[in-house]
C-alpha positions as CSV (number, residue, x, y, z in Angstrom):
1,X,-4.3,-20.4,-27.2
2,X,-7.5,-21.6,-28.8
3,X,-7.4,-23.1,-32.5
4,X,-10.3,-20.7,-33.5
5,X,-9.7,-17.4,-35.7
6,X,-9.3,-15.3,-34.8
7,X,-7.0,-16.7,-31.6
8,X,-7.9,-16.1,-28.6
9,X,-6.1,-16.4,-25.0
10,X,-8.1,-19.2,-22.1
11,X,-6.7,-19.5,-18.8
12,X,-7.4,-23.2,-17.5
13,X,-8.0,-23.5,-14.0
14,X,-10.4,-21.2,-11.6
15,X,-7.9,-18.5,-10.2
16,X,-4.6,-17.2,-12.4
17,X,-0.8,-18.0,-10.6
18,X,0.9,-15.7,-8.3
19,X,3.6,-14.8,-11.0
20,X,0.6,-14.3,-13.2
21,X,-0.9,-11.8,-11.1
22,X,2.6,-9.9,-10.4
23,X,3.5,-9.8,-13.6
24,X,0.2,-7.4,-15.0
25,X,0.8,-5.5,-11.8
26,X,4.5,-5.0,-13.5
27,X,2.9,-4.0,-16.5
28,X,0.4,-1.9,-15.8
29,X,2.6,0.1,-13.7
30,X,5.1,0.2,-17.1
31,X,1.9,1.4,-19.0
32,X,0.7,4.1,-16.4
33,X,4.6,5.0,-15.6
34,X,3.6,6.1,-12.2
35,X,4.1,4.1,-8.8
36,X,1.1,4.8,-7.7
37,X,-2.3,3.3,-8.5
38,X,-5.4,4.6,-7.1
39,X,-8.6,2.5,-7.4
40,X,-11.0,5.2,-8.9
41,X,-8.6,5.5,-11.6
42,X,-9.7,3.9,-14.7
43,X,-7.6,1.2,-15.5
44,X,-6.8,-2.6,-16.9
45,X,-6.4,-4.3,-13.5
46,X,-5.4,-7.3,-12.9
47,X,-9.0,-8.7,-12.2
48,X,-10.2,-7.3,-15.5
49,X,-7.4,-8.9,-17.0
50,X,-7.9,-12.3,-15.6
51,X,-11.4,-11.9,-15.1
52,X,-11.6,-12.4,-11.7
53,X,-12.2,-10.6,-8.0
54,X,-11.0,-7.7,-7.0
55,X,-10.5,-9.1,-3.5
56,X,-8.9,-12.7,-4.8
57,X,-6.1,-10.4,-6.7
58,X,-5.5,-8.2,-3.1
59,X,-5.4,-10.7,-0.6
60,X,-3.1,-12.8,-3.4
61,X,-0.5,-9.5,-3.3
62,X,-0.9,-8.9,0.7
63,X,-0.3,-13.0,1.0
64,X,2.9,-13.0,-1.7
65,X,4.0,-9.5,0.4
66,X,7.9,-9.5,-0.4
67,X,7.8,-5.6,0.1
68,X,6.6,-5.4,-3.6
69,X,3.1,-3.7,-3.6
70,X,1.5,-1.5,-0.7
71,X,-1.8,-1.6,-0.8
72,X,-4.3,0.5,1.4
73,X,-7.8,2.3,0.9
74,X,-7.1,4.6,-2.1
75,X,-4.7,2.5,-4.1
76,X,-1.9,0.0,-4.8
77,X,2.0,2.2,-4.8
78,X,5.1,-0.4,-6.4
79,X,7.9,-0.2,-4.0
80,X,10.5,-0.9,-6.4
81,X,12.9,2.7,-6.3
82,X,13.8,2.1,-10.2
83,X,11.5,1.7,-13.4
84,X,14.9,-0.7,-14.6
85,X,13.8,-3.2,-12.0
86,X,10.2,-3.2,-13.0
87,X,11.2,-3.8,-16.9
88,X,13.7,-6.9,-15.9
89,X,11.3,-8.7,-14.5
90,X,12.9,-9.2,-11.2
91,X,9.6,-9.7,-9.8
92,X,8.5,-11.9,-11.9
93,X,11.7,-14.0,-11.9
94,X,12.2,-15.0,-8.3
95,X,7.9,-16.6,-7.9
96,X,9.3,-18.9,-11.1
């Protein structure tokens, strides 16, 4: 957090981490409360979050692939079965 009022949030470093990245996925699928998210939809993505590519946040997802995400031409889909598992954090807990 900055020291200037009002606050504001600054990332250090060129490229947010993995659990970083996973983590607004998480969210924005807990916003939405769908599984699927298709890329003409209007939404708070991850790279307008971190302000940052499109392509970095994809090939970051397809790298981390633990059967998490499935990502093709018209969207991203969450594989977990159970909105539960998306609001632990289970994700997020096993890249820390």
């Amino acid at each position: 957090m900055s020291g200037e009022r009002p606050r504001r949030l600054v990332r250090r470093g060129g490229q947010p981490g993995d659990a970083a990245l996973i983590h607004a996925m998480e969210r924005l699928y807990l916003q939405q409360g769908r599984t699927r998210l298709p890329w003409a939809a209007d939404l708070t993505c991850p790279w307008v979050v971190f302000d940052c590519s499109r392509q970095f946040v994809l090939n970051r997802l397809t790298v981390l692939d633990q059967d998490y995400f499935k990502i093709d031409e018209h969207g991203v889909t969450i594989c977990l079965a159970e909105k539960e598992e998306w609001q632990c954090g289970d994700m997020v807990i096993s890249w820390l």
